[in-house]
C-alpha positions in Angstrom: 41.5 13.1 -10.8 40.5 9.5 -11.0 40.8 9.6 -6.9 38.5 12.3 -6.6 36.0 10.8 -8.6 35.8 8.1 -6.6 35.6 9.9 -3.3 32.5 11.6 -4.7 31.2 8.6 -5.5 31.2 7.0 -2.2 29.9 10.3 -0.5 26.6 10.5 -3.1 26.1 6.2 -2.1 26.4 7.4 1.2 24.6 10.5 1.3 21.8 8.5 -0.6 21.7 5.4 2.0 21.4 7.9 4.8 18.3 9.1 3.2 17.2 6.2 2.7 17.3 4.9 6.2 16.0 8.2 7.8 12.8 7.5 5.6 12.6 3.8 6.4 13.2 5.0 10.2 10.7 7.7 9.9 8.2 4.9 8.4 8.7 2.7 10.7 8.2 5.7 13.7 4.7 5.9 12.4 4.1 1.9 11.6 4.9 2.1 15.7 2.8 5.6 16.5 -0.4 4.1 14.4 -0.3 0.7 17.0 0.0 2.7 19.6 -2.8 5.1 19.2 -5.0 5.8 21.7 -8.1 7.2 19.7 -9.4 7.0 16.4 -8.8 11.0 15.2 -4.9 9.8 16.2 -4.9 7.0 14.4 -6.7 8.9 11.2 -3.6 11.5 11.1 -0.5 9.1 11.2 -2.6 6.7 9.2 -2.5 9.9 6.4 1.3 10.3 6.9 2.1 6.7 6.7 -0.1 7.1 3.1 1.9 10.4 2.3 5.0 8.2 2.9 3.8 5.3 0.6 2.8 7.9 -2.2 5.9 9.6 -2.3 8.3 8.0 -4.5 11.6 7.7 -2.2 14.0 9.2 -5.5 11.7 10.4 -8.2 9.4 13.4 -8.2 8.5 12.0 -11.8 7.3 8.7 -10.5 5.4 10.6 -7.4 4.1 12.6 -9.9 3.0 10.1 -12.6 1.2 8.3 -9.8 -0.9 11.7 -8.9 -1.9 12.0 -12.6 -2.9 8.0 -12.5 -4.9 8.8 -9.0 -6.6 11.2 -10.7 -7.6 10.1 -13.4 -8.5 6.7 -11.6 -11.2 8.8 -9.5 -12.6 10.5 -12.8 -13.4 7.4 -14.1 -10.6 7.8 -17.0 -9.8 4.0 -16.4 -7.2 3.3 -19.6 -5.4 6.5 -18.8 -5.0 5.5 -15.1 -4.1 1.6 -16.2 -0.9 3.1 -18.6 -0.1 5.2 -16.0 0.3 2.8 -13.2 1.8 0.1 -15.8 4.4 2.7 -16.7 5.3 3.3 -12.8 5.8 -0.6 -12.2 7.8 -0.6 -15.4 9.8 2.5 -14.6 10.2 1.0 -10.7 8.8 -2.3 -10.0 10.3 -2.1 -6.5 7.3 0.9 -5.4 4.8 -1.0 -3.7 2.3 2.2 -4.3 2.5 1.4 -8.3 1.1 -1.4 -7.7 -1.5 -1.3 -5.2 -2.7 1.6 -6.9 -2.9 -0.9 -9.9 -4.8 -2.7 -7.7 -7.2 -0.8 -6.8 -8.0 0.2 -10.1 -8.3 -3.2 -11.5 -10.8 -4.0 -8.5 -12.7 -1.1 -9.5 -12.2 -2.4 -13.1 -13.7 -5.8 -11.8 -10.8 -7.8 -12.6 -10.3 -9.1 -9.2 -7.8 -12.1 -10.5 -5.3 -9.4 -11.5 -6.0 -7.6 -8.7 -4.7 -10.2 -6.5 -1.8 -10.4 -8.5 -0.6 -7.3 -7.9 -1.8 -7.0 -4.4 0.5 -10.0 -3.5 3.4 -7.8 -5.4 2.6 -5.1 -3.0 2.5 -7.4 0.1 6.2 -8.9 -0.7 7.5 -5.1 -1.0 5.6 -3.8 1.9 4.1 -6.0 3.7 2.7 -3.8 6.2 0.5 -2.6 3.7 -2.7 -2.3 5.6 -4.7 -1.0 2.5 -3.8 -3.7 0.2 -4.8 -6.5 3.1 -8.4 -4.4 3.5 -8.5 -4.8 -0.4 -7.5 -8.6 -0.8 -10.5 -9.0 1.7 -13.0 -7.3 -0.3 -12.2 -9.2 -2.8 -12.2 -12.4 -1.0 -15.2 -11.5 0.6 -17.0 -10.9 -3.0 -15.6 -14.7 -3.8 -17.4 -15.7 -0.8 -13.7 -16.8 1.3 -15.0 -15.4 4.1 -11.9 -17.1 6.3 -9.5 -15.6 3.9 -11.0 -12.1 4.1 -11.1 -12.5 7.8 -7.4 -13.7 8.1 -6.7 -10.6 6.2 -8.8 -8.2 8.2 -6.9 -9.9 11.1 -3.4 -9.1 9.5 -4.5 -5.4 9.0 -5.5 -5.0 12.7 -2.5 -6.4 13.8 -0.8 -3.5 12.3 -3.3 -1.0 12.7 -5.2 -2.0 15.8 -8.0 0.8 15.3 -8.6 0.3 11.4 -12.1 0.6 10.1 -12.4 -2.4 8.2 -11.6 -4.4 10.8 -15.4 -3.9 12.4 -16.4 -6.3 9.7 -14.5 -9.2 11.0 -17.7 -10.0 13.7 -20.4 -9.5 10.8 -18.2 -11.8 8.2 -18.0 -14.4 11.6 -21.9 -14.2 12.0 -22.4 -15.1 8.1 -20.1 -18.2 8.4 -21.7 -19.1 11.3 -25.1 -19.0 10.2 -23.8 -20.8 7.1 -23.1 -23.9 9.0 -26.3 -24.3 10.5 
């Protein structure tokens, strides 16, 4: 009995790195398909998978659905209820980047750009591919007026997403330091 016990143990560890990897496989697929694409409409739709990916918690429909309710109520300006929400998920799994850039964002939107940064470094050291937190960190560098931060981060985002949006405003943040030092 004990023997069998342990053979289903092994096969759930193994089953469950399987999965594991075939979603870090499939991420990386896309990470690969959004530098490669060739327009901006292609670049749009894996860009929203890749998003899908990072909003989908990789073992807990609880957690993916937690984050949904904290979205939510994030965009209907229910800003305490979105804060315990997101707190909660870093609690419940500090290791999900998307708790915490969501965090993030809110507290950006919250004006508290310090803790912002906080947990947009977080998200960085778990993902840090994350091209949304890197646009984010440069808003708020921008609004501190560290223009060569914001642009080293508009940089890093391009580099991983060649045909990102917010990487038009590295030639416009250029122009203001230039015409700063004249």
């Amino acid at each position: 009995m004990l023997f069998i016990k342990k053979i289903l143990i092994f096969i759930i560890i193994f089953l469950f790195s399987f999965s594991t990897n075939a979603a870090s496989d499939k991420l990386n697929k896309l990470f690969d398909d959004l530098y490669d694409a060739k327009s901006l409409t292609q670049a749009e739709k894996i860009e929203d998978k890749i998003w899908k990916n990072w909003t989908k918690h990789p073992k807990s429909e609880y957690l993916t659905s937690k984050l949904e309710n904290g979205t939510y109520s994030m965009y209907h300006q229910q800003y305490q209820m979105a804060l315990k929400l997101f707190t909660d998920i870093i609690k419940e799994d500090p290791k999900w980047a998307e708790g915490w850039n969501k965090r993030a964002t809110l507290l950006f939107i919250m004006g508290n750009y310090e803790k912002s940064l906080d947990d947009i470094e977080k998200v960085l050291d778990l993902e840090p591919r994350h091209f949304g937190a890197l646009s984010g960190r440069a808003q708020i560098y921008l609004s501190y007026k560290q223009y060569e931060k914001a642009i080293d981060d508009l940089r890093k985002a391009k580099s991983i997403y060649p045909l990102i949006k917010s990487g038009e405003n590295i030639r416009l943040i250029e122009k203001i330091i230039k015409e700063q030092q004249i």
